[in-house]
C-alpha positions, 0 to 999 in steps of 0.5 A, a space after each residue: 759534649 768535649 766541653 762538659 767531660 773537659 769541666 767534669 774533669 777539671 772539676 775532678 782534678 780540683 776536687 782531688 787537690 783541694 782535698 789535700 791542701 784544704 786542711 793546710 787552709 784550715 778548711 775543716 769541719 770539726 762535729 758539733 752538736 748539730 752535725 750529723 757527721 762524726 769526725 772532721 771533714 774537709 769542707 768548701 769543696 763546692 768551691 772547685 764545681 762553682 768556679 769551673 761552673 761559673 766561669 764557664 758560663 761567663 764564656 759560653 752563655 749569652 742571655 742578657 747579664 751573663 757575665 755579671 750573673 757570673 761575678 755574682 756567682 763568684 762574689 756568693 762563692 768568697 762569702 760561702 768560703 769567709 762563712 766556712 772559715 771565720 762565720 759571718 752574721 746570718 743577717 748579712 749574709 740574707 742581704 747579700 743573697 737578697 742584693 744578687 736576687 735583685 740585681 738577677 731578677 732586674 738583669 734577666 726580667 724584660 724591661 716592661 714588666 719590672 715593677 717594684 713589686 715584681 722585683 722585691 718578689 723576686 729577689 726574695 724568692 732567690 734569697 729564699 732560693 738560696 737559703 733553702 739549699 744552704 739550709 738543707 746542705 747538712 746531710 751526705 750526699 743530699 744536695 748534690 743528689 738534688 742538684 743533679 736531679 733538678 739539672 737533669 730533668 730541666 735539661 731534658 725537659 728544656 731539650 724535648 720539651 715543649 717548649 725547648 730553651 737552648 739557653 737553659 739546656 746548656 746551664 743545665 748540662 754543665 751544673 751536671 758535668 760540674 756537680 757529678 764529680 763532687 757526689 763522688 767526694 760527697 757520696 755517704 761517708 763523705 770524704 768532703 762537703 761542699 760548704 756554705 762555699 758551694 752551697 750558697 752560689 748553688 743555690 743562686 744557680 738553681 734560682 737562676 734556672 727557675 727565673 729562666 724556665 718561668 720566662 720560657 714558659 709558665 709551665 717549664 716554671 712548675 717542672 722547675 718547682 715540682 723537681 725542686 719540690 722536696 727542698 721547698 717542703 722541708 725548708 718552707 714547712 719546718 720554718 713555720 713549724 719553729 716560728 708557731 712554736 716560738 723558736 726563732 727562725 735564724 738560729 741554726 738547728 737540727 729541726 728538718 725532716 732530713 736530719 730528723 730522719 738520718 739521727 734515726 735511720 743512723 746514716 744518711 745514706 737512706 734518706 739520700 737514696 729516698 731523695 733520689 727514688 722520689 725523684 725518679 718515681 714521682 716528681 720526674 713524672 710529674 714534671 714532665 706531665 706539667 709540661 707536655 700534656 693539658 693537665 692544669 700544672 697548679 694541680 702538678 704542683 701540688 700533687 709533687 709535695 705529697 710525697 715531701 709533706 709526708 715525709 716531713 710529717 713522718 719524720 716529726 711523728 717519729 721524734 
């Protein structure tokens, strides 16, 4: 417990530091027609949690690659920061997010089971993994919410559940001691984003929390999903809604449920506490039914993306 309170408060003091020096860096945001914020604000504050997280996990953790898990970690970190600063080509940001998929998923998959297909699955869904949470780090407070949702629930259910991973446990608590000061920065109005510089290697760390709770149990691998679950819907539904109307689907938009949604409630401050109410009334529910009862967890998982395909569809209906 001293160990995570003594992250959470250098995270804390970091984040107080960066806010203050990030503009001398030019790190940032001005508005443009795509932002939901109205003045600039500093961004790549995401960066002071994922070093503290990462380096923590070089030290602390022991499943097989942890180290090199954490360079990646730090290596995503410079692209994010490179992207905030100067922007990089979406194409060769998805080939490093898919170069840590595949290095991930051949580090911790046993060895007897790593065929070429179950690689390139894999490291797809990591890339993807990340993907999603850069796509959806576009509204105050929103990420970090669902970040601490995911860390919490996986913690617990990792700790209590049936089928207990000391190893999952700990990664989890300390993605929560790290994150929990950013919300504070990032709560709406945010006084700071967490940037591509946060949002790409969160998005590993989330996938490497997935990868690790499908190797404990099939059915700590659909908590993972269901608490995920509203991030999946709105990314994975509103791609293919652009790819049928034509619309390419690498461009950057203001197209998902989330910002459709705070561009008409003026603020998003409602949909990030309708993320956290989802979570608490339905998907940690049914999280923790998908691992500790002998209800067929597919059927979890499908009942956990009402909610989010109902919003999705709301939010477009309101346009």
């Amino acid at each position: 417990m001293m160990i995570l309170i003594a992250m959470a408060l250098l995270v804390s003091l970091g984040l107080w530091v960066f806010v203050r020096l990030a503009p001398h860096w030019g790190l940032v945001d001005q508005p443009n027609s795509r932002s939901l914020h109205t003045k600039s604000t500093v961004v790549s504050g995401g960066i002071a949690p994922i070093l503290v997280l990462a380096a923590a996990l070089s030290i602390t953790m022991n499943f097989p690659g942890a180290q090199a898990v954490a360079l990646m970690t730090f290596a995503l970190t410079a692209i994010g920061l490179l992207d905030d600063r100067r922007g990089l080509p979406s194409g060769l940001r998805f080939l490093c997010y898919l170069g840590a998929g595949l290095v991930l998923c051949w580090l911790l998959l046993p060895a007897g089971s790593v065929s070429i297909v179950v690689l390139g699955m894999g490291g797809v869904a990591v890339a993807w993994c990340i993907n999603l949470v850069n796509f959806m780090d576009g509204a105050d407070g929103l990420v970090s919410t669902q970040a601490l949702c995911v860390a919490l629930g996986m913690g617990l259910i990792a700790t209590f559940g049936a089928f207990p991973n000391a190893q999952l446990a700990w990664l989890s608590a300390m993605l929560f001691a790290c994150w929990a000061p950013l919300l504070w920065f990032n709560w709406p109005p945010a006084k700071l984003f967490m940037g591509d510089a946060g949002a790409i290697p969160l998005g590993f760390i989330l996938a490497l929390m997935g990868l690790m709770a499908f190797l404990t149990d099939p059915s700590v691998g659909f908590t993972w999903l269901i608490l995920m679950m509203p991030f999946l819907v709105d990314t994975g539904l509103t791609l293919c809604i652009r790819i049928f109307a034509g619309e390419p689907p690498h461009v950057a938009h203001r197209d998902h449920a989330y910002q459709r949604l705070s561009v008409q409630k003026g603020s998003p401050l409602p949909i990030t506490l309708g993320l956290l109410g989802m979570q608490v009334i339905w998907q940690f529910p049914l999280a923790v039914i998908a691992v500790n009862s002998a209800v067929f967890p597919p059927l979890l998982v499908l009942l956990s993306a009402m909610p989010s395909v109902a919003t999705v569809v709301y939010a477009r209906l309101r346009a």
